[in-house]
C-alpha positions in Angstrom: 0.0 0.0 0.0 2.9 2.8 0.5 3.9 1.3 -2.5 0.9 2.3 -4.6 1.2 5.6 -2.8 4.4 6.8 -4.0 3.4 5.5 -7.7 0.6 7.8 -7.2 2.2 10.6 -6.0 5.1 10.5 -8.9 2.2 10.4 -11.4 0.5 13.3 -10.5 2.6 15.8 -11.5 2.8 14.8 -15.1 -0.9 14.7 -15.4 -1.4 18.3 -14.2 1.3 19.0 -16.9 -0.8 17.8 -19.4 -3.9 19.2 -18.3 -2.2 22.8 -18.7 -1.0 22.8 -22.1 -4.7 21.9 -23.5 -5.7 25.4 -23.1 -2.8 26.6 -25.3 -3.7 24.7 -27.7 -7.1 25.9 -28.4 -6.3 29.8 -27.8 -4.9 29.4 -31.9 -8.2 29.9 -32.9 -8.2 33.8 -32.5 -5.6 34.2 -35.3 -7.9 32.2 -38.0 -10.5 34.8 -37.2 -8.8 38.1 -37.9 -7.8 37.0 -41.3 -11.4 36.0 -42.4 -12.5 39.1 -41.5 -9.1 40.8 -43.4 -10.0 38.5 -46.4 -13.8 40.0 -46.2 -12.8 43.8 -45.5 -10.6 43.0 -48.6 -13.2 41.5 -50.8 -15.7 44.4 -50.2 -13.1 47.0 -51.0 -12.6 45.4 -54.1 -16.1 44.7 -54.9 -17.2 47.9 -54.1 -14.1 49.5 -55.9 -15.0 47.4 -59.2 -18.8 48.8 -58.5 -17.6 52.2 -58.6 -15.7 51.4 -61.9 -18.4 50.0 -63.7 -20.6 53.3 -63.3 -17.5 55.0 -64.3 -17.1 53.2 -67.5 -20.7 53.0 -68.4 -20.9 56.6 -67.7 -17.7 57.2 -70.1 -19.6 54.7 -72.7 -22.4 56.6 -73.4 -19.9 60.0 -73.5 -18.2 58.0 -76.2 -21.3 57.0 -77.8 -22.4 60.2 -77.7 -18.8 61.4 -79.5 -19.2 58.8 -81.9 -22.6 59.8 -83.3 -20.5 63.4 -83.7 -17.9 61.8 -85.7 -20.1 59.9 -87.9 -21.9 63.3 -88.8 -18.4 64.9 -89.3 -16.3 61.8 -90.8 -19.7 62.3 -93.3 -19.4 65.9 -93.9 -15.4 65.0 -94.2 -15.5 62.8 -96.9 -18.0 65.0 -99.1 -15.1 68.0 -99.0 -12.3 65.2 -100.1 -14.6 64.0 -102.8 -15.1 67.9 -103.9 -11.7 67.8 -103.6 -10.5 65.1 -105.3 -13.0 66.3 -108.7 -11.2 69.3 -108.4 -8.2 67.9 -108.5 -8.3 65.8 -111.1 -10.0 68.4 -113.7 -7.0 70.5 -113.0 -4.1 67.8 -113.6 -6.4 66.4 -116.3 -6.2 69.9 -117.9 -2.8 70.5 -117.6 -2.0 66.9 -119.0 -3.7 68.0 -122.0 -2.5 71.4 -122.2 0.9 69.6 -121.8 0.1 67.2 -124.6 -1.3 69.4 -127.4 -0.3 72.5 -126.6 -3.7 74.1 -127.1 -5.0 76.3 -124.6 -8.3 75.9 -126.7 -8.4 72.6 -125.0 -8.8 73.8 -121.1 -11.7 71.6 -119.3 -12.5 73.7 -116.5 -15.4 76.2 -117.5 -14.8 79.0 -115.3 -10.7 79.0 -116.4 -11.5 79.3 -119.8 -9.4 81.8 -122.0 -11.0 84.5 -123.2 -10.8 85.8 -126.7 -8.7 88.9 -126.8 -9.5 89.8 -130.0 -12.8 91.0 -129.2 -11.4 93.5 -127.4 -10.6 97.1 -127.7 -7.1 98.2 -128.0 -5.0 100.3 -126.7 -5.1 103.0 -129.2 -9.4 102.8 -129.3 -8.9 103.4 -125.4 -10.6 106.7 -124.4 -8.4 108.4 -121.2 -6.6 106.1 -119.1 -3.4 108.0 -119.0 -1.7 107.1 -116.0 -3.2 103.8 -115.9 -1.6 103.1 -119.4 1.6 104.4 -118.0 1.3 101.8 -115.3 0.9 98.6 -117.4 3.8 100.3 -120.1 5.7 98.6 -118.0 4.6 95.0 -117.8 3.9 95.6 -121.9 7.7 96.4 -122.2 8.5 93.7 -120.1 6.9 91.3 -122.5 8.2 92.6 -126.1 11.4 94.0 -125.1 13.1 91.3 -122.7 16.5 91.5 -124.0 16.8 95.5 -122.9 16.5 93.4 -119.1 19.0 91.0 -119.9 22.9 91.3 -118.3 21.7 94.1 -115.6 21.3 92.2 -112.4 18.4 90.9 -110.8 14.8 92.2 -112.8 11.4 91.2 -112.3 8.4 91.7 -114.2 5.7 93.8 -112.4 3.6 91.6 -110.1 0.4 93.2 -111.3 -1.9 96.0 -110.8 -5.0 97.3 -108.4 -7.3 98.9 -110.3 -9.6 100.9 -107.8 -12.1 103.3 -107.9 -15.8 104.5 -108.6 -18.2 101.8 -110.3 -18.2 102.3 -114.5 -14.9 104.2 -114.5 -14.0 101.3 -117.5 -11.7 99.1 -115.2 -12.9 96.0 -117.3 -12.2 97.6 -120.4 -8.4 99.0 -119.1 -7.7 95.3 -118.5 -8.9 94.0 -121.1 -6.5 96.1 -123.6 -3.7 95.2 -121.8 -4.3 91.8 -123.3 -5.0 92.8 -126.7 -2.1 94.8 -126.3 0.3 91.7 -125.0 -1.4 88.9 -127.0 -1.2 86.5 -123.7 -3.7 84.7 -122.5 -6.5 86.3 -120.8 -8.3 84.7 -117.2 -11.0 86.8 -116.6 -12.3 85.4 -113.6 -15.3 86.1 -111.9 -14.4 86.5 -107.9 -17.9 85.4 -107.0 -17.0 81.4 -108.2 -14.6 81.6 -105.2 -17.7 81.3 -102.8 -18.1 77.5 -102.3 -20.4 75.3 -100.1 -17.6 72.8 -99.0 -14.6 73.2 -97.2 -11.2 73.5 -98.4 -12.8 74.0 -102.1 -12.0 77.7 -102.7 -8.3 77.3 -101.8 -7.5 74.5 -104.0 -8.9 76.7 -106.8 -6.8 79.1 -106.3 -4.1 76.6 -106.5 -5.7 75.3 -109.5 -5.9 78.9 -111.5 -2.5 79.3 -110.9 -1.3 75.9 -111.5 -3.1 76.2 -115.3 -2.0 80.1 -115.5 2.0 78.1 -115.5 1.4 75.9 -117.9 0.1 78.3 -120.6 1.9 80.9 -119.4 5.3 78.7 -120.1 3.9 77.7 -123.4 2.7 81.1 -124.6 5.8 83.6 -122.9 3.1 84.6 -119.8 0.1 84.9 -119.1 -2.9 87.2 -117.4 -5.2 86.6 -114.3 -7.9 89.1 -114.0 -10.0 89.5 -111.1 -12.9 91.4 -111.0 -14.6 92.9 -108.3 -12.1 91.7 -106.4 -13.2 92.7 -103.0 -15.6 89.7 -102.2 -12.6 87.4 -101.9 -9.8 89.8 -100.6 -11.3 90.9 -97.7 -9.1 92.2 -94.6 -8.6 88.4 -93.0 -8.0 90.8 -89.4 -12.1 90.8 -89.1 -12.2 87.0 -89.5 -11.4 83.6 -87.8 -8.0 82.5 -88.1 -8.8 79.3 -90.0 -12.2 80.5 -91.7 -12.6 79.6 -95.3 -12.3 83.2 -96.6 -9.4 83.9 -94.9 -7.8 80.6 -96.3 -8.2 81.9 -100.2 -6.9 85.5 -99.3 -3.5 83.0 -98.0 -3.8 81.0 -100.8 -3.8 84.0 -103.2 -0.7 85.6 -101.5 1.2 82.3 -101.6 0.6 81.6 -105.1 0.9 85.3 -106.6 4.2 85.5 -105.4 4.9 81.9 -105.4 8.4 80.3 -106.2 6.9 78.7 -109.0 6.1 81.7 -111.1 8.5 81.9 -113.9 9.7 85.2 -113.7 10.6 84.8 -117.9 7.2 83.8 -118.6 5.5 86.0 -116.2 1.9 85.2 -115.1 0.1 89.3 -114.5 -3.0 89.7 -112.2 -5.2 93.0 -112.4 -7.6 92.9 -109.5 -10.4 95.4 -110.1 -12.6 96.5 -107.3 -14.9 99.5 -106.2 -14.0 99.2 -102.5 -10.1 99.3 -102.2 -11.0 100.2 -98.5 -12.3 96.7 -97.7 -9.1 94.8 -99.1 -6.5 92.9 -97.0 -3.5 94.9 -96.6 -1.0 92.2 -97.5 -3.0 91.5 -100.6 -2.9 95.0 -101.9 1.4 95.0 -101.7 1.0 91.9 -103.7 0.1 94.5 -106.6 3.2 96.0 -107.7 1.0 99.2 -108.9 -2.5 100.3 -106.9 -4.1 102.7 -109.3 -7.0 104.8 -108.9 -9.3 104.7 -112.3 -11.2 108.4 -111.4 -14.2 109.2 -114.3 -12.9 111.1 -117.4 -12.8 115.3 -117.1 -15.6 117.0 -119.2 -12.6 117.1 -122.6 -12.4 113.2 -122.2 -16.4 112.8 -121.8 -16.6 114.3 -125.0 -14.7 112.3 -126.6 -16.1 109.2 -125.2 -19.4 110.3 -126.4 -18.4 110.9 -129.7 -17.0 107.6 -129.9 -20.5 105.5 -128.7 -22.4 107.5 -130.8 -20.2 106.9 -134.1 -20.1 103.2 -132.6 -24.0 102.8 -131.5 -25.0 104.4 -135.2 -27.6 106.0 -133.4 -29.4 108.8 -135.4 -28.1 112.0 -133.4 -28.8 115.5 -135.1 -26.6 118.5 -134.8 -28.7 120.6 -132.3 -28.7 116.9 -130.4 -25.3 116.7 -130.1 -24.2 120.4 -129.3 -27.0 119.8 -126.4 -25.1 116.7 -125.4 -21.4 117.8 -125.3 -22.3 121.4 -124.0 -25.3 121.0 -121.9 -25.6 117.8 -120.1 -21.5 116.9 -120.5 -20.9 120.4 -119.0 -23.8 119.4 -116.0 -22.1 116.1 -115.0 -18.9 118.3 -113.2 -21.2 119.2 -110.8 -21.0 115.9 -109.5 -18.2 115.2 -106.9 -17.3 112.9 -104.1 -19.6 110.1 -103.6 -21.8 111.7 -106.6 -18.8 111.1 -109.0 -20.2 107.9 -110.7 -22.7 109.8 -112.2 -20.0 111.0 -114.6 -19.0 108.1 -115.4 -18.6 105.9 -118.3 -21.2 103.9 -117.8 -23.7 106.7 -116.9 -22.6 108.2 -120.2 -23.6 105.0 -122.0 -26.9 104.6 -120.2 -28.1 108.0 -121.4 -27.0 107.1 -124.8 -28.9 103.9 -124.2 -32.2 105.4 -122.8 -32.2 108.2 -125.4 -32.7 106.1 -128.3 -35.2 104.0 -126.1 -37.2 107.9 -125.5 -36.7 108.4 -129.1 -38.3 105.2 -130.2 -41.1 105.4 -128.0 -42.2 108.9 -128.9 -40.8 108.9 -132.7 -44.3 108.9 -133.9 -45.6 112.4 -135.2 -49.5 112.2 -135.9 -50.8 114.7 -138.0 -54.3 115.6 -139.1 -55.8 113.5 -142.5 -57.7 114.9 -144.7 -60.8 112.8 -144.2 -62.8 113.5 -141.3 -62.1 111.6 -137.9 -59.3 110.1 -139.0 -55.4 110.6 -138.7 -51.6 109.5 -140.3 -48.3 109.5 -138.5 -45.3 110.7 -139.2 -41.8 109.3 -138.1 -39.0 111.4 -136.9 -35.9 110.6 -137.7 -33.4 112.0 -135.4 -33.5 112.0 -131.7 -33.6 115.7 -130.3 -32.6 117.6 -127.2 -36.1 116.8 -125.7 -35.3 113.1 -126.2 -31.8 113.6 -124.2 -33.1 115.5 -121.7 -36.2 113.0 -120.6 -32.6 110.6 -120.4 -30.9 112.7 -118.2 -33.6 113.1 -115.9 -34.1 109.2 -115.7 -30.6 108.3 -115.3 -28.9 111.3 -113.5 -31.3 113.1 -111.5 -35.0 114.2 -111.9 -33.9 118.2 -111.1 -33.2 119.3 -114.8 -33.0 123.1 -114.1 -29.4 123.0 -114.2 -30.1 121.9 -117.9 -31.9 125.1 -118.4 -29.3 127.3 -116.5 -26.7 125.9 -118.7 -28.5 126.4 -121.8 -30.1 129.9 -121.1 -25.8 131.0 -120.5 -24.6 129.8 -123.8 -28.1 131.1 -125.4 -27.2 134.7 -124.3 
């Protein structure tokens, strides 16, 4: 029995040894749960990150829907222009291939570049007035007949061109015109309105076009002319305009190609711009001109002679008494008109009197006079139109107030 007692006693210990190191092992539990709940906190953050994602994305989708609708609409509108473009294009290299080819500039394609026909024209020496003007282009003329005399003397180039400015019906038209018939070169007379296009980038490559065709006959014929008339709906001042508007890209493409590299300087292409608001021109475009000329209406001597000349041209029947009423009445009236009047003297308000008087004449040319059976009449005809005639004109083309007719007359009367 104290045997069993001591074996009981030396066992005890080890058993309470065990029994303390179960707790130990069951405290690891605490551990597991902290990184569940890590893994959840994690999972959330993601899920709610990739939430707030999604309504970015979908958010930026329909942006870029939106965008893309945009660019369909342009990408549309985009491939019009190049198509414009591309016609373009290839009338002008079609035309100088066969200007290149034949050497015919009969044979041009594109309508409005045509060359006119300078022989229709008046010449220099059938020009009424014009005297400084004619002084002007004597040079380019010179230029073009005389090229040896520029020849060994250092650098010399032809005139750029010339601005012809002024009053409406001052015979700008006409004054270019002559210069051709005076240079035999091949004449663009271009209408500046067919620079106002629908599509983008069209009115530029025109320009480019016109010039490029202007090289080619101008190399094959010793130069050539550009005229432009009433210049100032395409060379308007760029300064009241966006940077990159379509207007303001032909004025650039104008500059560029007037003073362009390109230009032969031996076979010179000459642009006359006429316009009847110089005031409304771009600056840069107006140096481009070597010579800005004023064209003023002619002086009462030069009138004269200008009515002389449309009367002997229009056949018209004009009797003595007519004509001395013409030249010393109503000529001697127009001076009165200055300043923003001055048009009234012009050329072409001298050729719409012409014009109406013969249509006065016409109209009341029949004289009826009394037949010798009762109740009934016979007209007469007259045959030359009389003062009357151009003095109803006068008052329907120049002014209604025709007592400075009478004034005139009643001086040269006494």
């Amino acid at each position: 029995m104290k045997g069993e007692t001591k074996m009981s006693r030396k066992n005890t210990p080890i058993e309470n040894k065990t029994s303390k190191t179960k707790p130990i092992t069951n405290n690891n539990k605490f551990p597991s749960l902290v990184k569940i709940n890590l893994i959840l906190f994690i999972f959330s953050g993601l899920f709610i990150s990739g939430f707030i994602y999604f309504l970015l994305l979908n958010t930026n989708v329909r942006e870029l829907e939106k965008r893309v609708i945009i660019s369909e609409n342009d990408f549309a509108n985009l491939k019009t222009t190049l198509n414009q473009l591309k016609e373009t294009n290839n009338k002008a290299n079609l035309e100088k291939e066969t200007v290149s080819n034949n050497g015919n500039q009969d044979d041009l394609l594109v309508p409005q570049f045509q060359i006119s026909d300078s022989t229709k024209f008046l010449s220099f020496d059938k020009l009424i007035g014009f005297k400084e003007e004619k002084v002007a282009v004597d040079g380019f003329i010179d230029y073009i007949y005389n090229k040896t005399k520029y020849e060994n003397v250092g650098d010399v180039e032809p005139p750029f061109g010339i601005l012809l400015y002024g009053v409406p019906g001052t015979g700008k038209t006409p004054l270019a015109r002559a210069v051709a018939k005076e240079t035999k070169l091949p004449f663009f007379e271009i209408s500046s309105s067919m620079f106002s296009q629908k599509y983008r980038g069209i009115a530029p490559q025109m320009v480019k076009d016109l010039f490029a065709i202007a090289r080619v006959v101008a190399e094959e014929k010793g130069g050539a002319i550009i005229f432009l008339d009433e210049c100032e709906t395409i060379f308007v001042n760029i300064n009241n305009l966006e940077a990159n508007s379509e207007v303001a890209n032909v004025v650039n493409a104008f500059k560029t190609e007037m003073t362009s590299i390109d230009n032969n300087p031996n076979k010179p292409i000459f642009v006359i711009g006429a316009t009847n608001h110089i005031d409304q021109l771009e600056e840069a475009i107006k140096s481009r001109f070597t010579y800005n000329i004023e064209v003023k209406p002619f002086e009462r001597k030069e009138r004269q002679e200008f009515l002389e000349f449309m009367i002997n041209r229009r056949k018209n029947p004009y009797s003595d008494e007519s004509k001395k009423y013409l030249f010393e009445v109503i000529n001697v009236a127009l001076d009165d008109y200055q300043g923003e009047n001055s048009f009234l003297k012009s050329n072409r308000t001298l050729e719409n009197i012409l014009k109406t008087a013969i249509n006065v004449f016409c109209k009341n040319r029949e004289i009826k006079e009394p037949k010798t059976s009762e109740n009934s009449t016979k007209s007469k005809l007259r045959e030359t139109i009389d003062k009357t005639d151009l003095k109803t004109a006068y008052s329907m083309v120049v002014s209604k107030d025709t007592t400075i007719l009478d004034k005139i007359e009643n001086s040269i009367n006494k």
